[in-house]
PDB file of N, CA, C, O and CB in Angstrom:
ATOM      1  N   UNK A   1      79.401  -5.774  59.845  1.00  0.00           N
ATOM      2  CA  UNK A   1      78.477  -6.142  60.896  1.00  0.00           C
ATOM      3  C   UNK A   1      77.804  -4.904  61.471  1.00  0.00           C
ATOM      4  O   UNK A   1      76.589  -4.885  61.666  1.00  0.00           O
ATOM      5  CB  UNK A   1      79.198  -6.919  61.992  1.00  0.00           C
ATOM      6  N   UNK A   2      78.525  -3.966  61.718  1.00  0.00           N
ATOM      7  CA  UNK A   2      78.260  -2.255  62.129  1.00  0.00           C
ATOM      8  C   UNK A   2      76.734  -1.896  61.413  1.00  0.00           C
ATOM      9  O   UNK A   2      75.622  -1.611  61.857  1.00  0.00           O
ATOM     10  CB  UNK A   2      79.735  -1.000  61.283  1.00  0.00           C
ATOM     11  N   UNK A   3      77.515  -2.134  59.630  1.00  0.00           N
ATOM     12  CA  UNK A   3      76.869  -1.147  58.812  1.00  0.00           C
ATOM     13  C   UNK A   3      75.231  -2.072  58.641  1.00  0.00           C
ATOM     14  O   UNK A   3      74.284  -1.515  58.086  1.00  0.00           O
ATOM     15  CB  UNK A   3      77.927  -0.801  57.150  1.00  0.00           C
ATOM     16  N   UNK A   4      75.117  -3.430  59.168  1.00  0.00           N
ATOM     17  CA  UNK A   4      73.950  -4.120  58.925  1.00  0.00           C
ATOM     18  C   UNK A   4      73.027  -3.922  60.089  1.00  0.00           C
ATOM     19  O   UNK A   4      71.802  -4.039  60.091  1.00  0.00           O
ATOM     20  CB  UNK A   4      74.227  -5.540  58.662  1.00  0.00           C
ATOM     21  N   UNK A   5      74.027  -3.522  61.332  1.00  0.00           N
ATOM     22  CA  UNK A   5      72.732  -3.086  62.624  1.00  0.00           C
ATOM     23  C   UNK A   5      72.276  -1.852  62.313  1.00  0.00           C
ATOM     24  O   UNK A   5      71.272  -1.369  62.837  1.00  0.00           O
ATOM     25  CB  UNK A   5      73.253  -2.927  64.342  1.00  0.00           C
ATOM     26  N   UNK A   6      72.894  -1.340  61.551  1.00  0.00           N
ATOM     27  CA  UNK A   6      72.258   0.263  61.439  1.00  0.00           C
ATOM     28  C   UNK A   6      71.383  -0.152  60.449  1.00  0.00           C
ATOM     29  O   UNK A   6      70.441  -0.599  61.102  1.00  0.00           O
ATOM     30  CB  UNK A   6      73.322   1.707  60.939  1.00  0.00           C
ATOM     31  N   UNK A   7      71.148  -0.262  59.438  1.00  0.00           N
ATOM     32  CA  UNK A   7      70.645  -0.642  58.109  1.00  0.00           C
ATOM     33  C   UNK A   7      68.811  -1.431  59.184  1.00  0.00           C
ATOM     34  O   UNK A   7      67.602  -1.205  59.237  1.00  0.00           O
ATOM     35  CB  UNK A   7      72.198  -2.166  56.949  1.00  0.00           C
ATOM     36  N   UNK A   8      69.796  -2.319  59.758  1.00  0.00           N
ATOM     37  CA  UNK A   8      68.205  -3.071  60.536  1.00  0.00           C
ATOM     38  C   UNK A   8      67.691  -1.867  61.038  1.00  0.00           C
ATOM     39  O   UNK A   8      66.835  -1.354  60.318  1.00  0.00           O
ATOM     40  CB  UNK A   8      68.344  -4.382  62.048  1.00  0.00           C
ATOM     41  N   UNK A   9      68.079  -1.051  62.454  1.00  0.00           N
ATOM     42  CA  UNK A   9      68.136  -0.117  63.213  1.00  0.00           C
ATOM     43  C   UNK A   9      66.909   1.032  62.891  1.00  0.00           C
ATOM     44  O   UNK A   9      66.007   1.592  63.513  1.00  0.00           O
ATOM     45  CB  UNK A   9      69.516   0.324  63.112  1.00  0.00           C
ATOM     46  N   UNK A  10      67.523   1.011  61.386  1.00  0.00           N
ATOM     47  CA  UNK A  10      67.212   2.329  60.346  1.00  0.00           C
ATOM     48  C   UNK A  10      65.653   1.915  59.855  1.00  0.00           C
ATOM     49  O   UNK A  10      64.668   2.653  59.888  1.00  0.00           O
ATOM     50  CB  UNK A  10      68.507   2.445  58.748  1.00  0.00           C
ATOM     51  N   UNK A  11      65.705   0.752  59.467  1.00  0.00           N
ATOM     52  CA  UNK A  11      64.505   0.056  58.881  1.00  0.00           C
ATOM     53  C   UNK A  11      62.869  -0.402  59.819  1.00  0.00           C
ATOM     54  O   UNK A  11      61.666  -0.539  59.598  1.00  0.00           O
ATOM     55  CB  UNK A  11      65.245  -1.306  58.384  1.00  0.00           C
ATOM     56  N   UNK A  12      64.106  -0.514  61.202  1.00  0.00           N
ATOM     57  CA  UNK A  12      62.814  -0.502  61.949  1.00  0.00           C
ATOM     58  C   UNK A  12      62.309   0.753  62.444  1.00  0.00           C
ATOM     59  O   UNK A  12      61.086   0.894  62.435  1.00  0.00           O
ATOM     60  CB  UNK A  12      62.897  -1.327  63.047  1.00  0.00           C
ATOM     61  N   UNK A  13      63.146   1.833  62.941  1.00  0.00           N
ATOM     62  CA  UNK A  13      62.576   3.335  62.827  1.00  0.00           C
ATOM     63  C   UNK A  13      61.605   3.761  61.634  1.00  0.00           C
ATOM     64  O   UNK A  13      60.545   4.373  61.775  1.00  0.00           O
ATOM     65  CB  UNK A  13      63.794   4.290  62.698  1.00  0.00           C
ATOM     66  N   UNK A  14      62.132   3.350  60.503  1.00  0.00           N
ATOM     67  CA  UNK A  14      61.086   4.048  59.270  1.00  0.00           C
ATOM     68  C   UNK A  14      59.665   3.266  59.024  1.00  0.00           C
ATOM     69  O   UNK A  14      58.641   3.731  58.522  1.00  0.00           O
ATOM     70  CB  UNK A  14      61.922   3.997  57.649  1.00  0.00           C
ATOM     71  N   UNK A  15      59.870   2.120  59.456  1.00  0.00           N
ATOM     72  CA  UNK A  15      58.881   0.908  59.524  1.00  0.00           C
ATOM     73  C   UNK A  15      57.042   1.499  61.018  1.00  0.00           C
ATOM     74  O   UNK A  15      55.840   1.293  61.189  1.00  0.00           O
ATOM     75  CB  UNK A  15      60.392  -0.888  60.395  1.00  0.00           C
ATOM     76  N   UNK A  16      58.227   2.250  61.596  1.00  0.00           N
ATOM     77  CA  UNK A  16      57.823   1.991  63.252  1.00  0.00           C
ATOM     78  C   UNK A  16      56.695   3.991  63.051  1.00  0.00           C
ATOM     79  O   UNK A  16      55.581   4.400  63.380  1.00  0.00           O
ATOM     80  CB  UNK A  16      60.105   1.898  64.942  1.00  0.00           C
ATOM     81  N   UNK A  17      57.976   4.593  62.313  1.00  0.00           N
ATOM     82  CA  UNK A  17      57.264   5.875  61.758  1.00  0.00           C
ATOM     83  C   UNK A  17      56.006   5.961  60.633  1.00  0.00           C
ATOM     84  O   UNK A  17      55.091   6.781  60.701  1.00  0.00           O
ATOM     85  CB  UNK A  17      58.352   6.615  61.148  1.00  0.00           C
ATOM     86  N   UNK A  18      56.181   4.820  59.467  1.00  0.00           N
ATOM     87  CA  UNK A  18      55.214   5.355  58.821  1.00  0.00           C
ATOM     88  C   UNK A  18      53.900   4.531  59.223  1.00  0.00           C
ATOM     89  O   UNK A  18      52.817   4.923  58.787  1.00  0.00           O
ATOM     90  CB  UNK A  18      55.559   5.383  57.364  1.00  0.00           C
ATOM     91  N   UNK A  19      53.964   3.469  59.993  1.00  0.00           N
ATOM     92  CA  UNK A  19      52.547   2.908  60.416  1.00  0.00           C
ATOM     93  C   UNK A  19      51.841   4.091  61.924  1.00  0.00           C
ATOM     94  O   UNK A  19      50.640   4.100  62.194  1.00  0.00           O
ATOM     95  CB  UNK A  19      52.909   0.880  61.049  1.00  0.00           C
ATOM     96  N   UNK A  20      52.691   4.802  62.553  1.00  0.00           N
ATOM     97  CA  UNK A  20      52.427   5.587  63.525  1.00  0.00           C
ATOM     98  C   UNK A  20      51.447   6.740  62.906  1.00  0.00           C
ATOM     99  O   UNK A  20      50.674   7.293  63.688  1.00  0.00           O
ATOM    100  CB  UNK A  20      53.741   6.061  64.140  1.00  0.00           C
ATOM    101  N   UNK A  21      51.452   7.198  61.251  1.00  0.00           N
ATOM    102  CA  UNK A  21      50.746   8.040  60.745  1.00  0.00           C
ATOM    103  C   UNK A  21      49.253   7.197  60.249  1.00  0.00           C
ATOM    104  O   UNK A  21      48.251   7.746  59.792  1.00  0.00           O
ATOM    105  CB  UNK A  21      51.644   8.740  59.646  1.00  0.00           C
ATOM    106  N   UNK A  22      49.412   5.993  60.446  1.00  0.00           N
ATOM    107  CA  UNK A  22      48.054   5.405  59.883  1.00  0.00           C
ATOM    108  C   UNK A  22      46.721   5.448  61.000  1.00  0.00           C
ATOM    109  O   UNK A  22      46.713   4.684  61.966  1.00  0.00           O
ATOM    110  CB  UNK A  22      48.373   3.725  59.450  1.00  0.00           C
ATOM    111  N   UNK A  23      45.750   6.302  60.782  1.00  0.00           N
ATOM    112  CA  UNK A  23      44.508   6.426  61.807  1.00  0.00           C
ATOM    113  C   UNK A  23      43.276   5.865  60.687  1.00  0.00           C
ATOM    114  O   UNK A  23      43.418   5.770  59.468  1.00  0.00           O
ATOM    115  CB  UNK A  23      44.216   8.347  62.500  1.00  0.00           C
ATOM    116  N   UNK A  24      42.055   5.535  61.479  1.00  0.00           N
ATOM    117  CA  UNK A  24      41.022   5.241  60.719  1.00  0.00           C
ATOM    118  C   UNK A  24      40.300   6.830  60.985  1.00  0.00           C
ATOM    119  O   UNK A  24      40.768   7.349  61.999  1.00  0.00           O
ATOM    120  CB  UNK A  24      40.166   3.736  61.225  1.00  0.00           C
ATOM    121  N   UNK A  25      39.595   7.415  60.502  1.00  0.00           N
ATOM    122  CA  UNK A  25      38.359   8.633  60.165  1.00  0.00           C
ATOM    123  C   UNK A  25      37.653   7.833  60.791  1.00  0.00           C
ATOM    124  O   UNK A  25      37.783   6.678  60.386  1.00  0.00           O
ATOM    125  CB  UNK A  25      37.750   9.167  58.557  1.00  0.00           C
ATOM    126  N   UNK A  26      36.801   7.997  61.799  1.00  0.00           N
ATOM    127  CA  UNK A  26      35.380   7.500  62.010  1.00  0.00           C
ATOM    128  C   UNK A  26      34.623   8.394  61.121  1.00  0.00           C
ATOM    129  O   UNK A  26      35.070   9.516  60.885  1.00  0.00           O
ATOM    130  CB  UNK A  26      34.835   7.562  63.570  1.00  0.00           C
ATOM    131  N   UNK A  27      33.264   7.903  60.493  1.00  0.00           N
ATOM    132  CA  UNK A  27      32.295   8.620  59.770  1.00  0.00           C
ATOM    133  C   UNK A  27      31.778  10.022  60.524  1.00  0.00           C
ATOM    134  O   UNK A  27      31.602  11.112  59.980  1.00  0.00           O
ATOM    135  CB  UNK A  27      31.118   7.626  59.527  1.00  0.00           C
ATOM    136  N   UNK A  28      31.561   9.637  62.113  1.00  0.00           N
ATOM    137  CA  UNK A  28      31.235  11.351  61.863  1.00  0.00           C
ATOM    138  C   UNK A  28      32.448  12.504  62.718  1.00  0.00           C
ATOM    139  O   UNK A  28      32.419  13.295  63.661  1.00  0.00           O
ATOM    140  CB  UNK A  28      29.373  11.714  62.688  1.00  0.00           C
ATOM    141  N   UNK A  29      33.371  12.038  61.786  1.00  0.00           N
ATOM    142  CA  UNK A  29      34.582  12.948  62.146  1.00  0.00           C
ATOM    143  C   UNK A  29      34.880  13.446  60.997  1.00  0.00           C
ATOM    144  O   UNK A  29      35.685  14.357  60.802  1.00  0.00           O
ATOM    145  CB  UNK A  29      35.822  12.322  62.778  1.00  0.00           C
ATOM    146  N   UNK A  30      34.027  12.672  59.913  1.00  0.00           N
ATOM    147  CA  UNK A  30      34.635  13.650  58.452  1.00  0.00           C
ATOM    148  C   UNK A  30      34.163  14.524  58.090  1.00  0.00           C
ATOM    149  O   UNK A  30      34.443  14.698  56.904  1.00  0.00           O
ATOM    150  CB  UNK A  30      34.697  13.203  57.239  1.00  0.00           C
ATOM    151  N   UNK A  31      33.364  15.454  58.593  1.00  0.00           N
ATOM    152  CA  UNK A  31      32.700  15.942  58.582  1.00  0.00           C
ATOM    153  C   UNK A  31      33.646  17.537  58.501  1.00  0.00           C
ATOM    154  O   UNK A  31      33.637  18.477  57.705  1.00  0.00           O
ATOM    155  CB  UNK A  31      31.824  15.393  59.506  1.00  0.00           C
ATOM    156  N   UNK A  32      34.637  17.141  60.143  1.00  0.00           N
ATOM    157  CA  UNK A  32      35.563  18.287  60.229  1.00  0.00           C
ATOM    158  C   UNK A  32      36.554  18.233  58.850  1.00  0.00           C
ATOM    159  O   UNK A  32      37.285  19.219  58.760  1.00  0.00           O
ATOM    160  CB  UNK A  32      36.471  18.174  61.716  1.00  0.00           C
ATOM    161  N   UNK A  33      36.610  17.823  58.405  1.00  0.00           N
ATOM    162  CA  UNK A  33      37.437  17.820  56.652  1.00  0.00           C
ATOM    163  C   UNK A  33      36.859  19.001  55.722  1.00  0.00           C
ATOM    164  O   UNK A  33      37.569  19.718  55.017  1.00  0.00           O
ATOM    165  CB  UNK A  33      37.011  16.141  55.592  1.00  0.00           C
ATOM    166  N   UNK A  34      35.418  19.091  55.833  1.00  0.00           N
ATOM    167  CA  UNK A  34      34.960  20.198  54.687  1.00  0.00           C
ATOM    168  C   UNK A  34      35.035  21.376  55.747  1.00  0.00           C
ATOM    169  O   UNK A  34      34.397  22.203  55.096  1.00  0.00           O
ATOM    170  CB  UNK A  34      33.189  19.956  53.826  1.00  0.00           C
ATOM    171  N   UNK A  35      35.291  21.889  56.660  1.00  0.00           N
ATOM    172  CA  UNK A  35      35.088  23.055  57.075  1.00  0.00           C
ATOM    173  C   UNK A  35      36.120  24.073  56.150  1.00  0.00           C
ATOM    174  O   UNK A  35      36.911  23.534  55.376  1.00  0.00           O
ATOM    175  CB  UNK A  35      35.291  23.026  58.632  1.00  0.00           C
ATOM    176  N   UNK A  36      36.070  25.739  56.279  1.00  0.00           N
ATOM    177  CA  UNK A  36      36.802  26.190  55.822  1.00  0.00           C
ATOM    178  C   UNK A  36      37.990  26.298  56.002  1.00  0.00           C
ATOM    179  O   UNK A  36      38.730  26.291  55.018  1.00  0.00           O
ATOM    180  CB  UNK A  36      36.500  26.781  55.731  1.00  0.00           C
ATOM    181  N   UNK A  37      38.620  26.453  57.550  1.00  0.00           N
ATOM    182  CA  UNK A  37      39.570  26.306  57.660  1.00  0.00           C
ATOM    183  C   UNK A  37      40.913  24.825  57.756  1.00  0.00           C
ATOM    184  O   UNK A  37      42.004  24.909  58.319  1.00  0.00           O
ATOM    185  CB  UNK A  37      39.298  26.990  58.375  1.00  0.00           C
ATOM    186  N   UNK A  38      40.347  23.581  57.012  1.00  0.00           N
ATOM    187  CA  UNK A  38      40.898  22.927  56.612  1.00  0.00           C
ATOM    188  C   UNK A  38      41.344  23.012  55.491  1.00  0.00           C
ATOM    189  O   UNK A  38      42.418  22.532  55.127  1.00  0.00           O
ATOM    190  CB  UNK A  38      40.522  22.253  56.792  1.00  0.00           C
ATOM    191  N   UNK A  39      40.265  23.881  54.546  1.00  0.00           N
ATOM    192  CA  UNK A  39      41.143  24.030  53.478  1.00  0.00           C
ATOM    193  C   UNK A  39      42.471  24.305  52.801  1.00  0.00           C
ATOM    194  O   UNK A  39      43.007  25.127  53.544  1.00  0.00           O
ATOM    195  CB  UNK A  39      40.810  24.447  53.211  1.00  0.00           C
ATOM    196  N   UNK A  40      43.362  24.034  51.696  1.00  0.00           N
ATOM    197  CA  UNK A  40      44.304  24.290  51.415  1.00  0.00           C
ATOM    198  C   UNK A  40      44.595  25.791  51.146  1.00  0.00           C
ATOM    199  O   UNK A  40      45.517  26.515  51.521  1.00  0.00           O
ATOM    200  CB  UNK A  40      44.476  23.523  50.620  1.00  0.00           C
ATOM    201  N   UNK A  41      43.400  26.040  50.300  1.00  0.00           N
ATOM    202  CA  UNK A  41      43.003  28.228  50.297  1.00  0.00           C
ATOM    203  C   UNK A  41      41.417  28.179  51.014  1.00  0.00           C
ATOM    204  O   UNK A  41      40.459  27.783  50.349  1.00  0.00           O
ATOM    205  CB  UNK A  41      42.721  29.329  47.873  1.00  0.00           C
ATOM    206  N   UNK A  42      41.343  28.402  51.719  1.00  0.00           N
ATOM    207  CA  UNK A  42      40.374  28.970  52.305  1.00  0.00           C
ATOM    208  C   UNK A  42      39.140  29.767  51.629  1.00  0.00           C
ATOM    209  O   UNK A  42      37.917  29.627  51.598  1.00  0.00           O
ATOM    210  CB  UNK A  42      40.986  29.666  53.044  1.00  0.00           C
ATOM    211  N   UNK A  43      40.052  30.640  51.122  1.00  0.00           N
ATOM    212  CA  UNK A  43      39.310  31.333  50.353  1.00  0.00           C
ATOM    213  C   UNK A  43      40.017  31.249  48.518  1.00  0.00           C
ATOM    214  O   UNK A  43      41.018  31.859  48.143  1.00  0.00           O
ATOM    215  CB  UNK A  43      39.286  32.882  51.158  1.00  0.00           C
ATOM    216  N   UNK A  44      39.263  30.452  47.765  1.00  0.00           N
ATOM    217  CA  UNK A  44      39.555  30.267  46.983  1.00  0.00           C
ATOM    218  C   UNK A  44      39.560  31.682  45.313  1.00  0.00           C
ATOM    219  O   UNK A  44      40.301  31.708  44.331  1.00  0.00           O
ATOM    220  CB  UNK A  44      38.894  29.117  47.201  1.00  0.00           C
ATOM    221  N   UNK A  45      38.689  32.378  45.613  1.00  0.00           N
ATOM    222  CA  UNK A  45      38.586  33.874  45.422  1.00  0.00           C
ATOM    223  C   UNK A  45      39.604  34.621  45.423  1.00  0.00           C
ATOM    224  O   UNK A  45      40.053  35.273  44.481  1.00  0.00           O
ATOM    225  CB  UNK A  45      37.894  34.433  46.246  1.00  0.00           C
ATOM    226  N   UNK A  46      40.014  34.535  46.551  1.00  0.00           N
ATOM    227  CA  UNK A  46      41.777  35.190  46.775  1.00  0.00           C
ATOM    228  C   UNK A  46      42.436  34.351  46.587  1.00  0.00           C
ATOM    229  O   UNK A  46      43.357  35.102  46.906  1.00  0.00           O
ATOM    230  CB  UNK A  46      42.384  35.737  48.119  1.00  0.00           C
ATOM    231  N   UNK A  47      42.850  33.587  46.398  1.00  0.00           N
ATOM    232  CA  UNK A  47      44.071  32.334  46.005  1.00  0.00           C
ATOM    233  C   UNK A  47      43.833  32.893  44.448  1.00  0.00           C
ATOM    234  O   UNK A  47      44.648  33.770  44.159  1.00  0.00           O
ATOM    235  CB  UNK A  47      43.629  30.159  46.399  1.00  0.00           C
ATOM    236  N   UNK A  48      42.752  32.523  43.237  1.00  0.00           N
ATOM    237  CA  UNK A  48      42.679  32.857  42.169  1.00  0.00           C
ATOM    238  C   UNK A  48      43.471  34.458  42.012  1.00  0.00           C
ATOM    239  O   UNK A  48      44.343  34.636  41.161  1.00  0.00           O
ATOM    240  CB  UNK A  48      41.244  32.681  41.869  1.00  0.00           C
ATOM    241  N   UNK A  49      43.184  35.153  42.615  1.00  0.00           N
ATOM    242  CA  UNK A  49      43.301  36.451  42.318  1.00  0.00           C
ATOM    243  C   UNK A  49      45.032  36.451  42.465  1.00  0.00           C
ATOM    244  O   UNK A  49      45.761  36.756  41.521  1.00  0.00           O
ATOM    245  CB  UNK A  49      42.319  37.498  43.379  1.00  0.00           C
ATOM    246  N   UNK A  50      45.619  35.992  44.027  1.00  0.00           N
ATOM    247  CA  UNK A  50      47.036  35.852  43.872  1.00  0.00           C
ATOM    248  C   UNK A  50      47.927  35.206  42.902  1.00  0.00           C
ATOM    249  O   UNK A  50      49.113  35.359  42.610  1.00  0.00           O
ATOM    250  CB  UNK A  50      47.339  35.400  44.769  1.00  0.00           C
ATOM    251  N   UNK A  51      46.711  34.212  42.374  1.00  0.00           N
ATOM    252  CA  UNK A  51      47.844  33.430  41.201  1.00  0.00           C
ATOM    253  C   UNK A  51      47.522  34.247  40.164  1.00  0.00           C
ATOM    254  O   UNK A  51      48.506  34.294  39.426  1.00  0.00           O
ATOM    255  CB  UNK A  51      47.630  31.638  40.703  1.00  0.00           C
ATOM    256  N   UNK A  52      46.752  34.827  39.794  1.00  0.00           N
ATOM    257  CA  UNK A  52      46.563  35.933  38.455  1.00  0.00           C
ATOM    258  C   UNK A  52      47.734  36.897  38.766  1.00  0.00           C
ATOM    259  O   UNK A  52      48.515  36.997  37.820  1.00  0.00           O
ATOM    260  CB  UNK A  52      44.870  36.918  38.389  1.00  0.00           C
ATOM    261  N   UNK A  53      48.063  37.663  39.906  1.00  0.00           N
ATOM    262  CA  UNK A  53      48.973  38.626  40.368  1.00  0.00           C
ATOM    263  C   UNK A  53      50.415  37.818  40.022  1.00  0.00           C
ATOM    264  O   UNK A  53      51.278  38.303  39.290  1.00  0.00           O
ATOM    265  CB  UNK A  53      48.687  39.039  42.054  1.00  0.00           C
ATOM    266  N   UNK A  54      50.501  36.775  40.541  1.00  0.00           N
ATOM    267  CA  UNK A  54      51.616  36.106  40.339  1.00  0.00           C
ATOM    268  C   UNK A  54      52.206  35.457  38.858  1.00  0.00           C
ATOM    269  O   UNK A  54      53.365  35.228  38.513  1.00  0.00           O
ATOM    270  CB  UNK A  54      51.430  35.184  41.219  1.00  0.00           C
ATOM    271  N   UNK A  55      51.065  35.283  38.221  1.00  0.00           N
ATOM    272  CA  UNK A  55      51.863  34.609  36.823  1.00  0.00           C
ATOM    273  C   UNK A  55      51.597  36.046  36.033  1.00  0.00           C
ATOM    274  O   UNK A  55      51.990  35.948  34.870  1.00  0.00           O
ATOM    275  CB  UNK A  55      50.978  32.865  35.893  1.00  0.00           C
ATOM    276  N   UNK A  56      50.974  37.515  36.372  1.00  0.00           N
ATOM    277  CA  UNK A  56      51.042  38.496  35.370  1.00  0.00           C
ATOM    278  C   UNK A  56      52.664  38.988  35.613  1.00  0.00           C
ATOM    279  O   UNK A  56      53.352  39.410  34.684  1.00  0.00           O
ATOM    280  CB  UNK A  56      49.779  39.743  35.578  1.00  0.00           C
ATOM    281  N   UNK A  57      53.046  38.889  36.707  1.00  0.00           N
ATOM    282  CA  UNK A  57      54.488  39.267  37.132  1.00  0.00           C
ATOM    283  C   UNK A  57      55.303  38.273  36.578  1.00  0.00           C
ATOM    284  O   UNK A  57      56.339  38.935  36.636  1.00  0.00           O
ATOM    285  CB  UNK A  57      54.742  39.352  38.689  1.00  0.00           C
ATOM    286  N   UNK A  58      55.665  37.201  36.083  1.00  0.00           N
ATOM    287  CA  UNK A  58      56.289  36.387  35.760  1.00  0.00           C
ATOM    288  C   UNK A  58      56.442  36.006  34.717  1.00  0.00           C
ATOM    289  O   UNK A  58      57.379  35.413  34.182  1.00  0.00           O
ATOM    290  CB  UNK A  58      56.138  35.781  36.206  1.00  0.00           C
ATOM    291  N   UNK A  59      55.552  36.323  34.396  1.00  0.00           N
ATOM    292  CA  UNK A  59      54.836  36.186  32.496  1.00  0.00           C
ATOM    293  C   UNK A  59      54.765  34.618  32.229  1.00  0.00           C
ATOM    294  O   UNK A  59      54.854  34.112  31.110  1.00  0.00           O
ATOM    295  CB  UNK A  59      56.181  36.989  30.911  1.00  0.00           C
ATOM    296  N   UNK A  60      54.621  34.044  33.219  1.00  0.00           N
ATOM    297  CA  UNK A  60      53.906  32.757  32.581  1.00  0.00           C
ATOM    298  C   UNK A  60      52.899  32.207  33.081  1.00  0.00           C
ATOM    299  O   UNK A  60      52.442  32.796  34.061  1.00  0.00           O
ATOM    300  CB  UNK A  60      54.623  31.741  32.475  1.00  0.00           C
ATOM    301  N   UNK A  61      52.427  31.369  32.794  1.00  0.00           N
ATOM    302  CA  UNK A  61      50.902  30.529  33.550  1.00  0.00           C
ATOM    303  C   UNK A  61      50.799  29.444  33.645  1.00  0.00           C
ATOM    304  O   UNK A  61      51.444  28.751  32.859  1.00  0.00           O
ATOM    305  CB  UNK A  61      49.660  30.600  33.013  1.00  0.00           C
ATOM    306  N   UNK A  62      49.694  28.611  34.939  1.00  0.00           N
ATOM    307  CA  UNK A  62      50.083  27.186  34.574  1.00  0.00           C
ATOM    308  C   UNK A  62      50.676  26.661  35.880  1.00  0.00           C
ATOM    309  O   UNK A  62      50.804  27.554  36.718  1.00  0.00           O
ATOM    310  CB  UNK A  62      51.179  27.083  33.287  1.00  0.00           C
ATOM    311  N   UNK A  63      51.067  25.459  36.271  1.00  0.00           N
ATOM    312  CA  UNK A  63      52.021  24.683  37.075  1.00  0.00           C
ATOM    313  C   UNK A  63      50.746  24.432  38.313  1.00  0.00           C
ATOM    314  O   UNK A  63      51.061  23.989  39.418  1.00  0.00           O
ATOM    315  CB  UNK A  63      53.693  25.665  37.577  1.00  0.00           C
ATOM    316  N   UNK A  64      49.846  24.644  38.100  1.00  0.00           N
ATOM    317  CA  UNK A  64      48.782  24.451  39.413  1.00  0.00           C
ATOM    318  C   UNK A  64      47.385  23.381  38.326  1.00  0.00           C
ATOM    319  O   UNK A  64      46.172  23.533  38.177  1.00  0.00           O
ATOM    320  CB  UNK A  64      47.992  26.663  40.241  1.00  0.00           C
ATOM    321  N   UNK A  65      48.484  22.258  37.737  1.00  0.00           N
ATOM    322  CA  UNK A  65      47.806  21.351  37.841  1.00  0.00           C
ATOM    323  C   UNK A  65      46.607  21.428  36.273  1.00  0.00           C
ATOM    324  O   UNK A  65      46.135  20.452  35.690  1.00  0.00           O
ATOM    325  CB  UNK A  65      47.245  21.488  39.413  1.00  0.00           C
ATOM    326  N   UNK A  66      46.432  22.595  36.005  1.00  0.00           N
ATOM    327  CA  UNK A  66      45.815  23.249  34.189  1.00  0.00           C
ATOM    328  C   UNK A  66      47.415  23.188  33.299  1.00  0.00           C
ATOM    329  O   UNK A  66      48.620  23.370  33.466  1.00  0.00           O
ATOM    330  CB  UNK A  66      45.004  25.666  34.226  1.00  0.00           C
ATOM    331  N   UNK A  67      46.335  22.767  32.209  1.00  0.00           N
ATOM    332  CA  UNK A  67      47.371  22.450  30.618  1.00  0.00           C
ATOM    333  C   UNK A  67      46.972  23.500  30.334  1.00  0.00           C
ATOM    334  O   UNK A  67      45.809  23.875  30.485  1.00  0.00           O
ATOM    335  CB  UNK A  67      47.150  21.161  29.307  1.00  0.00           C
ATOM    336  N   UNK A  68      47.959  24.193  29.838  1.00  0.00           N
ATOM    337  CA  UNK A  68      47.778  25.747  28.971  1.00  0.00           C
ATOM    338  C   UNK A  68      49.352  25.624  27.914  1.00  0.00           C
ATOM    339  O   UNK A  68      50.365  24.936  28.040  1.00  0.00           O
ATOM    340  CB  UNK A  68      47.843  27.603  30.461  1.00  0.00           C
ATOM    341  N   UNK A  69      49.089  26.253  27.285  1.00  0.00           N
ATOM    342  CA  UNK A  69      50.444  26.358  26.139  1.00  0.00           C
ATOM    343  C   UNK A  69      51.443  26.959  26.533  1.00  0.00           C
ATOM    344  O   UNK A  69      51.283  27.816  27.402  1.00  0.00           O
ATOM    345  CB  UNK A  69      50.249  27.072  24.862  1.00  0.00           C
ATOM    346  N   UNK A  70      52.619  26.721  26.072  1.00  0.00           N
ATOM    347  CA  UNK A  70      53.665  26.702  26.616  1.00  0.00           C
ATOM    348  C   UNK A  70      53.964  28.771  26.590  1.00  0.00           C
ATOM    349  O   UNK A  70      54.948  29.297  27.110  1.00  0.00           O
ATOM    350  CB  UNK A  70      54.755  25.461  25.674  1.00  0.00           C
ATOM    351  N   UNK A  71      53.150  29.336  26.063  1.00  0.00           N
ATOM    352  CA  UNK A  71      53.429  30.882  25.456  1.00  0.00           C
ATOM    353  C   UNK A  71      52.730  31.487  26.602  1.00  0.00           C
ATOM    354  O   UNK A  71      52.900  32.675  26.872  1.00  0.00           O
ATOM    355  CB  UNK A  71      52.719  31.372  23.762  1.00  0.00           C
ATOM    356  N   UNK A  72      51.994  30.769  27.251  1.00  0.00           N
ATOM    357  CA  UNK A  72      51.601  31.982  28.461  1.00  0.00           C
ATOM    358  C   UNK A  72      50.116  32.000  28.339  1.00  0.00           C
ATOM    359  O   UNK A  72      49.437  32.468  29.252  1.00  0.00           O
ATOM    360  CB  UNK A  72      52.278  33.737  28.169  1.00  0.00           C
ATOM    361  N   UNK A  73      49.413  31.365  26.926  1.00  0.00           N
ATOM    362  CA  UNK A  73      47.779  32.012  26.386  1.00  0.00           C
ATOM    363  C   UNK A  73      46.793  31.002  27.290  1.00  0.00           C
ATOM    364  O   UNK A  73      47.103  29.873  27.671  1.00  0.00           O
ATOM    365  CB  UNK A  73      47.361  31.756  24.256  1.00  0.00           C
ATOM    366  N   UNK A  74      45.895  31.493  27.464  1.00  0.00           N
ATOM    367  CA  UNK A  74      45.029  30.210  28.349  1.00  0.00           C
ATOM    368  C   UNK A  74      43.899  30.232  27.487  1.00  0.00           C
ATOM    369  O   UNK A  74      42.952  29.473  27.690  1.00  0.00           O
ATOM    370  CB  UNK A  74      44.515  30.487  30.174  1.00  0.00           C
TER     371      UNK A  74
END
């Protein structure tokens, strides 16, 4: 009986949390979406350049979403 009020308890917290993240965008609020500092890299120039720095140190390439061969060659 315990383990079924929690179980409810539990269900309505997660229920109660993920509709609390649901908003509508009005149209001219999307606007703030393309600015630069929403971006994920900002500066995408330097993000390239860090992941070049980063997979020459590691010796491999890849994992950001590009198919490249499993040897490192692009």
């Amino acid at each position: 009986m315990v383990g079924r009020k929690i179980l409810t308890c539990s269900l309505v917290l997660l229920c109660a949390g993920l509709c609390g993240g649901c908003v509508k965008v009005k149209p001219w609020e999307k606007g703030n979406f393309t600015k630069a500092h929403m971006a994920f890299d900002p500066d995408p120039l330097e993000a390239r350049f860090y992941r070049h720095v980063y997979e020459s140190k590691e010796a491999a390439s890849g994992g950001y979403g590009v198919s490249v061969v499993g040897c490192g060659c692009k």
